[in-house]
OpenMM code with the backbone's topology and positions (N, CA, C; nanometers):
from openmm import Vec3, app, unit

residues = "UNK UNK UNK UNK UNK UNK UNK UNK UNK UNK UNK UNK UNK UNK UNK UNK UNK UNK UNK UNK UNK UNK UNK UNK UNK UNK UNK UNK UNK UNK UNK UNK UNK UNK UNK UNK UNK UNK UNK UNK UNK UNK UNK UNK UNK UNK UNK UNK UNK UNK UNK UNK UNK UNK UNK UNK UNK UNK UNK UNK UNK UNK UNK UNK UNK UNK UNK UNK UNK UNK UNK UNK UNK UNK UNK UNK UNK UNK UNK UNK UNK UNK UNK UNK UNK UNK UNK UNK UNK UNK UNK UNK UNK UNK UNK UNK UNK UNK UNK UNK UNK UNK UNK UNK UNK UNK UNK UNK UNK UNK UNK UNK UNK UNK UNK UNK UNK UNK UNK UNK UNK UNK UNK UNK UNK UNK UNK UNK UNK UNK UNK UNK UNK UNK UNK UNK UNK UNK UNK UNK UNK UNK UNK UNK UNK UNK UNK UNK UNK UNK UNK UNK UNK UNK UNK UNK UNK UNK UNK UNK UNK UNK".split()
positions = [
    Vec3(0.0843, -0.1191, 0.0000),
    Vec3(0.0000, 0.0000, 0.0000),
    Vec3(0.0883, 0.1247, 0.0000),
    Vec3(0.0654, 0.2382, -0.0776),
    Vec3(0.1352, 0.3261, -0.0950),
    Vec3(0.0766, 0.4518, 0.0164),
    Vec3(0.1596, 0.5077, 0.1034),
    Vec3(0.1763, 0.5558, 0.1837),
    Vec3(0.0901, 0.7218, 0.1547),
    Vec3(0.0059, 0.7234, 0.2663),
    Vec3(-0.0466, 0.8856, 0.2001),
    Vec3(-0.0351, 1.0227, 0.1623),
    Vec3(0.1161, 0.9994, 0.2271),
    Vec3(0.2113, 1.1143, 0.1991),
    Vec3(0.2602, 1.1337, 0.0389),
    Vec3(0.2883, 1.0036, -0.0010),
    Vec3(0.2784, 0.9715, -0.1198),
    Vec3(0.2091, 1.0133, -0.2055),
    Vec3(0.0630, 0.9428, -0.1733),
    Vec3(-0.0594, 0.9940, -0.2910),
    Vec3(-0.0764, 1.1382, -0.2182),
    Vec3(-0.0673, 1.2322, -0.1415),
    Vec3(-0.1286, 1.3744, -0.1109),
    Vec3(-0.0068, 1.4260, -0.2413),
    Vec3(0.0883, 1.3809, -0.2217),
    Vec3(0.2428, 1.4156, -0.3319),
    Vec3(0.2028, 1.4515, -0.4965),
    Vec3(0.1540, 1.2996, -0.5036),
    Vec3(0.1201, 1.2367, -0.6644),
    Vec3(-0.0554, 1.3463, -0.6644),
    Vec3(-0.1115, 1.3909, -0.5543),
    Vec3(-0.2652, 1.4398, -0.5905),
    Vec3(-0.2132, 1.6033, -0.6400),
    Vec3(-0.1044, 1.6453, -0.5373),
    Vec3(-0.0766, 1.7871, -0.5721),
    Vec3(-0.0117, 1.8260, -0.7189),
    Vec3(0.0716, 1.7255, -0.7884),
    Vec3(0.1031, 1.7380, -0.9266),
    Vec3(-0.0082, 1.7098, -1.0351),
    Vec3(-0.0841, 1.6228, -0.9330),
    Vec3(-0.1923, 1.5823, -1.0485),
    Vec3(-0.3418, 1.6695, -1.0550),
    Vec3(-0.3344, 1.7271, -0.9525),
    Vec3(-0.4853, 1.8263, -0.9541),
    Vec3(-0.3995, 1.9821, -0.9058),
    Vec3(-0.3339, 1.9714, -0.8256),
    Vec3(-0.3061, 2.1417, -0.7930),
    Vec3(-0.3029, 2.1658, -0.6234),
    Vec3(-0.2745, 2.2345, -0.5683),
    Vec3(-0.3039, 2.2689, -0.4413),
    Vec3(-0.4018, 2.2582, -0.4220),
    Vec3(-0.4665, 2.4251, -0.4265),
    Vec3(-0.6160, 2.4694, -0.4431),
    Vec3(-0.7326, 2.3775, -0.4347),
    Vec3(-0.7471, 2.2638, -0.5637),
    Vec3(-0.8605, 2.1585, -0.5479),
    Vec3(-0.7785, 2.0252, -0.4334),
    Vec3(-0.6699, 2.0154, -0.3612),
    Vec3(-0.6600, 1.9092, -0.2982),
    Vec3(-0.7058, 1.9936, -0.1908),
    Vec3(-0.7116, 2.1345, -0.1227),
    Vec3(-0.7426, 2.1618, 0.0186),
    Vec3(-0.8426, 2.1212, -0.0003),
    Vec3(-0.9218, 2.2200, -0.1180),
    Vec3(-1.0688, 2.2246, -0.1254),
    Vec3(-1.1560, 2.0759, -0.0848),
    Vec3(-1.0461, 1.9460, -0.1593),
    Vec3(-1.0996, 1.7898, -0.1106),
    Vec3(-1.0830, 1.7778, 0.0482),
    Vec3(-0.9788, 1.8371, 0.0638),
    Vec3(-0.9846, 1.8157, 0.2307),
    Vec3(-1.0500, 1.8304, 0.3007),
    Vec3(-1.0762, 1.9875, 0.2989),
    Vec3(-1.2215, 2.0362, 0.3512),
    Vec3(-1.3331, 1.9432, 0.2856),
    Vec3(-1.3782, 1.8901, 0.2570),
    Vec3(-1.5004, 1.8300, 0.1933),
    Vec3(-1.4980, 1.6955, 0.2909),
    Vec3(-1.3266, 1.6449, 0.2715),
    Vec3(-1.3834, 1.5199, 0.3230),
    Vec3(-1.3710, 1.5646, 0.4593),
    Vec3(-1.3309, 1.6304, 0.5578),
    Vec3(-1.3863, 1.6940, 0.7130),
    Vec3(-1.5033, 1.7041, 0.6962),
    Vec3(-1.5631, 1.7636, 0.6014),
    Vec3(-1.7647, 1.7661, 0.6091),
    Vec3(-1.7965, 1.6491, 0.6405),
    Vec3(-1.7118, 1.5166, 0.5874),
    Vec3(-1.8152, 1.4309, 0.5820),
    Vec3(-1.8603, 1.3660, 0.4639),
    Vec3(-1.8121, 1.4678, 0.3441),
    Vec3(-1.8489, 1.4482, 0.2214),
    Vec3(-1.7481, 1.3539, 0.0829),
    Vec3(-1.7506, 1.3092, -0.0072),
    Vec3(-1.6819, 1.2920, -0.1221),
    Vec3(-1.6933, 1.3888, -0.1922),
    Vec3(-1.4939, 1.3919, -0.2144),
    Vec3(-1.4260, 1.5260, -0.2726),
    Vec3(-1.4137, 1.4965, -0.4295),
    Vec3(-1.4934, 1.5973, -0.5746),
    Vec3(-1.4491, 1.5816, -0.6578),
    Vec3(-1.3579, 1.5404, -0.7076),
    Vec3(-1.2636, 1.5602, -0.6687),
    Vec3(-1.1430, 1.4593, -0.7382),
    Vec3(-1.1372, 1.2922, -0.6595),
    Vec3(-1.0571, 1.2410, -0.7489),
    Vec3(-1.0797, 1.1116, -0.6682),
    Vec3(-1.0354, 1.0793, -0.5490),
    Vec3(-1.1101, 1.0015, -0.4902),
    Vec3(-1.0694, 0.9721, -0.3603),
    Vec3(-0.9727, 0.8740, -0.2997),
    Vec3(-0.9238, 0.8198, -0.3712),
    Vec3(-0.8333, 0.7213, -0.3339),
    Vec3(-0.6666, 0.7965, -0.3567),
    Vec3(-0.6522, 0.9957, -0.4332),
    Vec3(-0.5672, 1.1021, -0.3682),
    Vec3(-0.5321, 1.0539, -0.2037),
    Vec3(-0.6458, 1.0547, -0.1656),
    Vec3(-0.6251, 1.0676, -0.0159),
    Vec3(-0.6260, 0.9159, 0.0833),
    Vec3(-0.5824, 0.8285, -0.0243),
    Vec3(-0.5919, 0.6742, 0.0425),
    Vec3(-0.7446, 0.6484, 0.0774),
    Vec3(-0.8098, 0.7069, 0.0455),
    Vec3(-0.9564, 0.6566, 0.0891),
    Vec3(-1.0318, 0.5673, -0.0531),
    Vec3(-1.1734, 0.5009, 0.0163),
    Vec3(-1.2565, 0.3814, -0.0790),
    Vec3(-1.3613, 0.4575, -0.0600),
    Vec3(-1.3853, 0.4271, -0.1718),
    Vec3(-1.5775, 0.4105, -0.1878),
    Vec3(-1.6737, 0.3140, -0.0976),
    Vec3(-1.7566, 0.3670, -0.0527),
    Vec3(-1.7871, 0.2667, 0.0139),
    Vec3(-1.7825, 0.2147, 0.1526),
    Vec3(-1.6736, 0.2781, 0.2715),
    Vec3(-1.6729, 0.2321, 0.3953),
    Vec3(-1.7725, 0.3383, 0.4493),
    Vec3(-1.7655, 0.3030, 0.5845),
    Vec3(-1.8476, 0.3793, 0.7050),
    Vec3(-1.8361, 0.5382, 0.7173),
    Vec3(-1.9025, 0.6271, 0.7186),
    Vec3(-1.9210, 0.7814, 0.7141),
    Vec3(-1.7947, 0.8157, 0.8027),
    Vec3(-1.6782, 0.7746, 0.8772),
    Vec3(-1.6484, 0.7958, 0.9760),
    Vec3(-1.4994, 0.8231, 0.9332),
    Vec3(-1.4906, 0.7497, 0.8173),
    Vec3(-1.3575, 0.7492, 0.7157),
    Vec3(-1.3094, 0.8746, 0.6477),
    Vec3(-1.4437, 0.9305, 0.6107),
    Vec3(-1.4241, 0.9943, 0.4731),
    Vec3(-1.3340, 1.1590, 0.5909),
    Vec3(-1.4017, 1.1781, 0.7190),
    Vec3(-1.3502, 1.2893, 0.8145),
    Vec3(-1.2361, 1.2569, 0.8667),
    Vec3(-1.1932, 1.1290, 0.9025),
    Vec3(-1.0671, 1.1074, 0.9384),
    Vec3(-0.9609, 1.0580, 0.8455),
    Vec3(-0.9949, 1.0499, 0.6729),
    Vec3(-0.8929, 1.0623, 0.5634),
    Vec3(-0.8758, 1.2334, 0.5254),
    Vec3(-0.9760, 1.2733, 0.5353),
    Vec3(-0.9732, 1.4262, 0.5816),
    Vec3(-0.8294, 1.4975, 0.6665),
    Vec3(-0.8388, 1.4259, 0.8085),
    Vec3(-0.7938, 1.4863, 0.8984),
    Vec3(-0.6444, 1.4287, 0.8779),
    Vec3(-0.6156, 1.3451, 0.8703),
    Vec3(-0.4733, 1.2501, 0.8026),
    Vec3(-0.4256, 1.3501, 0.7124),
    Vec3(-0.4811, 1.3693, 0.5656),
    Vec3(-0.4484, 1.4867, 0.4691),
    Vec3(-0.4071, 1.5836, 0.5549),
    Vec3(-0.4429, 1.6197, 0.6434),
    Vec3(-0.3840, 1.7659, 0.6906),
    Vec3(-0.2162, 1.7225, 0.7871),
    Vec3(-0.1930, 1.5745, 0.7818),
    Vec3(-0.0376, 1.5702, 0.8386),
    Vec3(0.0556, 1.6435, 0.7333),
    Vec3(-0.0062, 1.5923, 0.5674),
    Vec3(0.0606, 1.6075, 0.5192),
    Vec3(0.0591, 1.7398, 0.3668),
    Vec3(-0.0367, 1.8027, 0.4532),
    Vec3(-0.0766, 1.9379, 0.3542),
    Vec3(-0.1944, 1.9938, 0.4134),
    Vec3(-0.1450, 2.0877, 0.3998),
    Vec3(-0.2501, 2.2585, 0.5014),
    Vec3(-0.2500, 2.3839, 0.4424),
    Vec3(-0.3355, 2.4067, 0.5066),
    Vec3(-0.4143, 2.5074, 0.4501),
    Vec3(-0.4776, 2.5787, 0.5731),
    Vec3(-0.4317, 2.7323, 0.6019),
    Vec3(-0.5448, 2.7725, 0.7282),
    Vec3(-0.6714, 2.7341, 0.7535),
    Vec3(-0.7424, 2.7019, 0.6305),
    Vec3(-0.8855, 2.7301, 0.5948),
    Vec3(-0.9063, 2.5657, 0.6753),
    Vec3(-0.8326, 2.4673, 0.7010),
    Vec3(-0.8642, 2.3331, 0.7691),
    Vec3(-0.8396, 2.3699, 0.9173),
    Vec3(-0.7974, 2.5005, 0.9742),
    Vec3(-0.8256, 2.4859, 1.1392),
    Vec3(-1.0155, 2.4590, 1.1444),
    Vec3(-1.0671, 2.5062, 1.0823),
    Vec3(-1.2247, 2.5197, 1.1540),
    Vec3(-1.2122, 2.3948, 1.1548),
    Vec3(-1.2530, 2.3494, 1.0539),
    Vec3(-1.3189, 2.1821, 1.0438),
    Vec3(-1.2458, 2.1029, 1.1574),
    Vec3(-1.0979, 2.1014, 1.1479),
    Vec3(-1.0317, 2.0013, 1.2342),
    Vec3(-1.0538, 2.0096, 1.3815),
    Vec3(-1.0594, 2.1388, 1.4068),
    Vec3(-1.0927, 2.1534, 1.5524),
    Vec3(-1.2764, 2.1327, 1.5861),
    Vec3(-1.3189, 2.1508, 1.4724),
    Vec3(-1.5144, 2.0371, 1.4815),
    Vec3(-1.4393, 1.9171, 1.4770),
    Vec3(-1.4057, 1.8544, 1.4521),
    Vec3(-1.3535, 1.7594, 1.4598),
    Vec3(-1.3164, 1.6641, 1.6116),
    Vec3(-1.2578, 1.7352, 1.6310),
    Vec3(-1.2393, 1.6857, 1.8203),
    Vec3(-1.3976, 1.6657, 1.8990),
    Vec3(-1.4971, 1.7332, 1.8413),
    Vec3(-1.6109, 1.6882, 1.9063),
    Vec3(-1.6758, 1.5807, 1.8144),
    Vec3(-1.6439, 1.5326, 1.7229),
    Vec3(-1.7303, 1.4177, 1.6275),
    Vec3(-1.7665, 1.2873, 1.7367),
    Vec3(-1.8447, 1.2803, 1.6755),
    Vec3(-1.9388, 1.1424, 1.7522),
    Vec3(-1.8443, 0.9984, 1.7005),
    Vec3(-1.7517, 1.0094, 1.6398),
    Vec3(-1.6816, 0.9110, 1.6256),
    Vec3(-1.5323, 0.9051, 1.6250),
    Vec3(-1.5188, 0.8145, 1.7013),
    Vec3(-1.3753, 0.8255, 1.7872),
    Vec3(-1.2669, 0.8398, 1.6945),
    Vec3(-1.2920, 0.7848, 1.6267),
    Vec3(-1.1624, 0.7697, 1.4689),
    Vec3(-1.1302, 0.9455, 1.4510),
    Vec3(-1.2220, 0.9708, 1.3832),
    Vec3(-1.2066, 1.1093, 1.3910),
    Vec3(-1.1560, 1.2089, 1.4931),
    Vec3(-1.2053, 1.2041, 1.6262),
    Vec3(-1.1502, 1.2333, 1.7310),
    Vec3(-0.9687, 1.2391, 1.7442),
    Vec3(-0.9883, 1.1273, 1.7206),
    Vec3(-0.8060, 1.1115, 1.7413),
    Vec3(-0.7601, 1.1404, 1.6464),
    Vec3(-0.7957, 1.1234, 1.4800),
    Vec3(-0.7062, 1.1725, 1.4102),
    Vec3(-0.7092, 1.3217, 1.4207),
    Vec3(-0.7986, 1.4016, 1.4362),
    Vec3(-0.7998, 1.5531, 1.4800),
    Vec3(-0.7015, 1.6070, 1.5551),
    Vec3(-0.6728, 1.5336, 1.6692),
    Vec3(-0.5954, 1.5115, 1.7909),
    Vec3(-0.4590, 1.5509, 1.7170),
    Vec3(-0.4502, 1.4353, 1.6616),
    Vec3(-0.2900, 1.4061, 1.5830),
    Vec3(-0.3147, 1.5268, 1.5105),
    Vec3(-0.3734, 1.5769, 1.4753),
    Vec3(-0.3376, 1.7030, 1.3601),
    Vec3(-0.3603, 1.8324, 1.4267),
    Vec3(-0.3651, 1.8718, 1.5295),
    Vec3(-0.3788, 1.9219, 1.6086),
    Vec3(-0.2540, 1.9798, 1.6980),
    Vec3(-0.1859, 1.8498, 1.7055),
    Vec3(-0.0400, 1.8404, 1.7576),
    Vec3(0.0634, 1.8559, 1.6580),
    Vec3(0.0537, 1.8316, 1.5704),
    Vec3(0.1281, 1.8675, 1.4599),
    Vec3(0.1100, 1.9934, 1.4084),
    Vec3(-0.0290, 2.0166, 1.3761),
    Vec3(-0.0314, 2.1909, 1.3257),
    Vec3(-0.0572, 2.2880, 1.4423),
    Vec3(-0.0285, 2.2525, 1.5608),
    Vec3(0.0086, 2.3510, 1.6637),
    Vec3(-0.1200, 2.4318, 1.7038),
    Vec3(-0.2440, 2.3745, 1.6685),
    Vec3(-0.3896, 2.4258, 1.7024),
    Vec3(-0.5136, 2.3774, 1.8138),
    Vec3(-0.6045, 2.4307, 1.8045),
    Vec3(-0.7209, 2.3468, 1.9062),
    Vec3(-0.6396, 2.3233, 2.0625),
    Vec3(-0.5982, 2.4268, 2.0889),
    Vec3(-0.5512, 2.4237, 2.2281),
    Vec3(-0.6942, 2.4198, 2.3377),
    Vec3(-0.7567, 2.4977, 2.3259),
    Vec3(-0.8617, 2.5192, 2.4441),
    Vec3(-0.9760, 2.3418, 2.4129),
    Vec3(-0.9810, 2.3210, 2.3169),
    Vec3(-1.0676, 2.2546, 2.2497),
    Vec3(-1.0258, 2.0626, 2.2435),
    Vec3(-0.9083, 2.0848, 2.2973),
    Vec3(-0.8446, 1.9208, 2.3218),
    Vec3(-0.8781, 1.8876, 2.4507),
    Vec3(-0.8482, 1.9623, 2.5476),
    Vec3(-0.8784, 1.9599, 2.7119),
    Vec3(-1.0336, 1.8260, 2.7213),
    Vec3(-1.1096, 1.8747, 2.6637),
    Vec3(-1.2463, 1.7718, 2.6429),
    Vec3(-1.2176, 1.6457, 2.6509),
    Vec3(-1.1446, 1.6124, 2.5495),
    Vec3(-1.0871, 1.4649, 2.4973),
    Vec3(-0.9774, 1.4086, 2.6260),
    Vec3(-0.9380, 1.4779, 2.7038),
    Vec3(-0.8805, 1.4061, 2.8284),
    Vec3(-0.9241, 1.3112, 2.9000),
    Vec3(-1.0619, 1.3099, 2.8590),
    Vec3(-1.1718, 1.2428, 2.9570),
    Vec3(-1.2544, 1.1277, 2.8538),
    Vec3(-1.1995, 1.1370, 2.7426),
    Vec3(-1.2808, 1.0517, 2.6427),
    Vec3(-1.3316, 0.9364, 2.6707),
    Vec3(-1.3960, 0.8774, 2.6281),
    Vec3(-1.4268, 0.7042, 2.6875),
    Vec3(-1.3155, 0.6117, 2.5800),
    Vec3(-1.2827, 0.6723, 2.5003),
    Vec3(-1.1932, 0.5385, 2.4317),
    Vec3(-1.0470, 0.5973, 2.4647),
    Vec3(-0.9948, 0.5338, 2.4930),
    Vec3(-0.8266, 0.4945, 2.5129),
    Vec3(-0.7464, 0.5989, 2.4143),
    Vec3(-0.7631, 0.5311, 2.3306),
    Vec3(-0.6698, 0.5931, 2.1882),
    Vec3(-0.7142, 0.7604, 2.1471),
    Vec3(-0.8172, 0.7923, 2.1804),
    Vec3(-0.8541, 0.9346, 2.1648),
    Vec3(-0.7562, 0.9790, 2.2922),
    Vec3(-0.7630, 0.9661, 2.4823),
    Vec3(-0.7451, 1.0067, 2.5569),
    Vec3(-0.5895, 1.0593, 2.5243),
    Vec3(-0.5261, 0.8838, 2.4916),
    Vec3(-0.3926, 0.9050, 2.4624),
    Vec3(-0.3620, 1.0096, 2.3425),
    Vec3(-0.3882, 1.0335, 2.2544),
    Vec3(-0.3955, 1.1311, 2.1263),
    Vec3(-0.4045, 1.2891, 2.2172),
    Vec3(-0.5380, 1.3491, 2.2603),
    Vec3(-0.5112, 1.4340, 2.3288),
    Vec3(-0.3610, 1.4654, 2.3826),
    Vec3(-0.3685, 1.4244, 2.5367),
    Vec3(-0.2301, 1.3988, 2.6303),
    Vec3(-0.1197, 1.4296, 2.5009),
    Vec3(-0.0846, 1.3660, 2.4529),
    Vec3(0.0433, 1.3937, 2.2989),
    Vec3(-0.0326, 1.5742, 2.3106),
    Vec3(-0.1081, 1.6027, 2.2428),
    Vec3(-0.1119, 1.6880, 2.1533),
    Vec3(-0.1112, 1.8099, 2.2636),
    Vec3(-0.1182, 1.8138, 2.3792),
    Vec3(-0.1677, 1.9026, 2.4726),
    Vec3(-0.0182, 1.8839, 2.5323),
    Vec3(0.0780, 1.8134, 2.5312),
    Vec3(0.2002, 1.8063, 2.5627),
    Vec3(0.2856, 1.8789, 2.5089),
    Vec3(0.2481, 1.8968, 2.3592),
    Vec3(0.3129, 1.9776, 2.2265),
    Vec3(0.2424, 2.1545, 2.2364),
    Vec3(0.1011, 2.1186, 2.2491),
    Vec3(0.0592, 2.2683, 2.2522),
    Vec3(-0.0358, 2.3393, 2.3505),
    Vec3(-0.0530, 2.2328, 2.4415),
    Vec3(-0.1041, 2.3212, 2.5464),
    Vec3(0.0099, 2.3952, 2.6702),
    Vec3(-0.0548, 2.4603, 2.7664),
    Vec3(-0.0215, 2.5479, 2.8860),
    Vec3(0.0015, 2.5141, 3.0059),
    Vec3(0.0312, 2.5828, 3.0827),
    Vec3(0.0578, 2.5407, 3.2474),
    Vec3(-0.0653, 2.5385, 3.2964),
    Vec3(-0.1801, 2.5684, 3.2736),
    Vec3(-0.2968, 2.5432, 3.3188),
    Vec3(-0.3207, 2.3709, 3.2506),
    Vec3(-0.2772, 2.3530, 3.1571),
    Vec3(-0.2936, 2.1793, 3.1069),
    Vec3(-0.2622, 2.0658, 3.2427),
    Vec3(-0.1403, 2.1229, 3.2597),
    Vec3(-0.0242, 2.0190, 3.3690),
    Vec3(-0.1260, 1.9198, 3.4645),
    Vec3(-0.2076, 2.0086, 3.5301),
    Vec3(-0.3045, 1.9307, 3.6295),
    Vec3(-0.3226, 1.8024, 3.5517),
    Vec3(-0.4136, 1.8567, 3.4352),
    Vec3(-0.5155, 1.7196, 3.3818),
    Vec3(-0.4030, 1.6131, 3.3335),
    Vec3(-0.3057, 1.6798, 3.2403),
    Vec3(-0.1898, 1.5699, 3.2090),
    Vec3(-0.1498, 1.4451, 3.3760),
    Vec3(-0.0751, 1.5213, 3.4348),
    Vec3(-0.0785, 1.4604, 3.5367),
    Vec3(-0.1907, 1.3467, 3.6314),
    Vec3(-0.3204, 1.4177, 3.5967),
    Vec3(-0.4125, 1.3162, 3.6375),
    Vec3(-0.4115, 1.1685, 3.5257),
    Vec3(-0.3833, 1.2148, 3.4284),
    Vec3(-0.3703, 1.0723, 3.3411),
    Vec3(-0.2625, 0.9788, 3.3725),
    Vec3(-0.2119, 1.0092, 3.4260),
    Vec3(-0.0603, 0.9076, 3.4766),
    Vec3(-0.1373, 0.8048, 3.5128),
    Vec3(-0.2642, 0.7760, 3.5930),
    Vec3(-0.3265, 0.7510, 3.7138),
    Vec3(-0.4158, 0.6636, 3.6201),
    Vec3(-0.4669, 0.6595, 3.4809),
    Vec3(-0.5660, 0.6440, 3.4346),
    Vec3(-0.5385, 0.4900, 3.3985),
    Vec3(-0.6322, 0.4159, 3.3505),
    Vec3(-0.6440, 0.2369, 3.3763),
    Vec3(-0.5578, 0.2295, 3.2262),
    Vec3(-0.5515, 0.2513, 3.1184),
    Vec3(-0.4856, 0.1799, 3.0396),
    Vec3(-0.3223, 0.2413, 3.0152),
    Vec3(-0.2798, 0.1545, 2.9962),
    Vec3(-0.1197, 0.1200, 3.0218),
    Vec3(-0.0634, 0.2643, 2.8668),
    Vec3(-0.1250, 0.2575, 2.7624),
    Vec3(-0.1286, 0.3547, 2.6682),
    Vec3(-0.1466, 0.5307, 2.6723),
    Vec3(-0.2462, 0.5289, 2.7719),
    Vec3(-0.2738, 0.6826, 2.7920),
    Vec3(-0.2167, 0.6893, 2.9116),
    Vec3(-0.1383, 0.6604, 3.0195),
    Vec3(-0.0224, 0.6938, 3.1253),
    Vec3(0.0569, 0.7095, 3.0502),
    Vec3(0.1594, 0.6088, 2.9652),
    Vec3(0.2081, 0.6820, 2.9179),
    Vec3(0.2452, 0.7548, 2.8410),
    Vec3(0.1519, 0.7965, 2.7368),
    Vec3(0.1036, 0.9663, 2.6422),
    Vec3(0.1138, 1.0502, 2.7296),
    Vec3(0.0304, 1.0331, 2.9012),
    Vec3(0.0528, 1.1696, 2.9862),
    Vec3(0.1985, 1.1603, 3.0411),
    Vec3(0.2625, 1.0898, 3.0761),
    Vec3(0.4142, 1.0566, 3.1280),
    Vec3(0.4444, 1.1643, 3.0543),
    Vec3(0.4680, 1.1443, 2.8940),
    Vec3(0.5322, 1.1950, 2.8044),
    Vec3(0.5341, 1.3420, 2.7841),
    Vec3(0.3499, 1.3765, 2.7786),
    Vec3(0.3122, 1.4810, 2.7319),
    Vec3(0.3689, 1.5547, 2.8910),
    Vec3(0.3450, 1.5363, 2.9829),
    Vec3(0.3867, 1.6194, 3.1056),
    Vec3(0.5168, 1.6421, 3.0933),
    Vec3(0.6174, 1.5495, 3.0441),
    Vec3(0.7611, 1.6179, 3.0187),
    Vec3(0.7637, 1.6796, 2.9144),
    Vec3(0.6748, 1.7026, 2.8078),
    Vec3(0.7184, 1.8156, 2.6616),
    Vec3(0.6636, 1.9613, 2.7790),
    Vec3(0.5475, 1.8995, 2.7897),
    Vec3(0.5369, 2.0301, 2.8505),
    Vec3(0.6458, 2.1415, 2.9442),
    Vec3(0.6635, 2.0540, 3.0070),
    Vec3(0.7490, 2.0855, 3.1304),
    Vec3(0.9070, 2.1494, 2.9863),
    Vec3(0.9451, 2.0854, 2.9658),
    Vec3(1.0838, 2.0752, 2.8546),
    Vec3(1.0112, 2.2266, 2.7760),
    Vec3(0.9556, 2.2283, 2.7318),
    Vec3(0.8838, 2.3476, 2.6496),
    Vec3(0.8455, 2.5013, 2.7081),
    Vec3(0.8225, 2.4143, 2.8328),
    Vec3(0.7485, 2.5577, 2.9155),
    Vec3(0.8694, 2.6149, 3.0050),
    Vec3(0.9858, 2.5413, 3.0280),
    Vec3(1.0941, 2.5695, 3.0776),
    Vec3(1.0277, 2.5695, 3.2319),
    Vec3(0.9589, 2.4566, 3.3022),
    Vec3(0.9494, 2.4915, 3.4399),
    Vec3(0.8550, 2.3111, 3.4522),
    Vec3(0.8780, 2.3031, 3.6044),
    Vec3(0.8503, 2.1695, 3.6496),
    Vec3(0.7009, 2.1954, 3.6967),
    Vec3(0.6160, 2.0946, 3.7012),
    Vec3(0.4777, 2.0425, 3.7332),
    Vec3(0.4609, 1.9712, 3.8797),
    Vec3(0.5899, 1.9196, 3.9415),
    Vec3(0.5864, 1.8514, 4.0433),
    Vec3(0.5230, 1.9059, 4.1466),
] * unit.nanometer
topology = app.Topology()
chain = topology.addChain("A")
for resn in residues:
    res = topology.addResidue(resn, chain)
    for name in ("N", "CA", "C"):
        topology.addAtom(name, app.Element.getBySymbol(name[0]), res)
C-alpha cells in the first residue's frame, strides 16, 4: 500500500493545491471530494467515519489555514476515529488548544492518549493538572502519552509540574 504522503504528493502534481485543500475540507464535512478519492488513500464505500478522518490525516501532510475550523469540529465528532485523528493534527499543526482539554476524559483509550500527545506539544501550564491526572488512568497507553506529554510540557514551558 502506498503511503499517504505519497498519494497527497502524486494528488498535488496531479490536480493542484487549491482543489486538494478544497478535497480536504469536503472530506472533514463528511463528504466525497471531486477529485478522486483514493488522492487521499480513501474507498468508496466504507463507514461515514472514514471519509472525516482521511480528511484529517491529509492535513499531516498538507494545510491550509482554511482546515483549522473543520479540524478543531472535529475533536467533538461522535466518532472516535475522527476524534483522534484531529488530535494528531492538532499536535502537529500547533492548534485546538482550548478545544483538546475535552478529549482528556474521552471514553476510548486511543482518543485520551492522542489528546495527552497533543496538549504536551501545545497546550499550557494550566494543562499540567489534567496531564498529570492521566498518569493515574487504567490503560497502560494513555499513562504513558501523559508521562510523556507532562515532560514536553514541562521541557517546552521551561518549568517543572511537580
Amino acid at each position: 500500500m502506498t503511503h499517504p504522503s505519497v498519494l497527497i504528493e502524486q494528488g498535488l502534481a496531479r490536480y493542484g493545491y487549491e482543489p486538494m485543500i478544497e478535497g480536504i475540507i469536503t472530506l472533514l464535512h463528511g463528504e466525497i471530494p471531486e477529485i478522486d478519492i483514493h488522492t487521499f488513500a480513501g474507498t468508496t464505500g466504507w463507514k461515514p467515519y472514514w471519509l472525516p478522518t482521511w480528511g484529517a490525516r491529509a492535513c499531516l501532510y498538507l494545510w491550509h489555514e482554511d482546515c483549522v475550523e473543520p479540524v478543531v469540529e472535529g475533536l467533538s465528532s461522535e466518532f472516535w476515529r475522527v476524534r483522534e485523528m484531529c488530535a494528531k493534527v492538532c499536535r502537529y499543526r500547533e492548534i485546538g488548544t482550548d478545544q483538546l482539554s475535552p478529549l482528556l476524559t474521552d471514553q476510548v483509550p486511543r482518543v485520551r492518549a492522542a489528546a495527552a500527545r497533543a496538549l504536551g506539544q501545545v497546550g499550557e501550564a494550566e494543562h499540567a493538572k489534567a496531564l498529570k491526572d492521566l498518569k493515574d488512568d487504567v490503560e497502560a497507553q494513555v499513562q504513558r502519552a501523559a508521562q510523556q506529554a507532562v515532560q514536553t510540557l514541562e521541557s517546552r514551558l521551561e518549568r517543572s509540574f511537580d
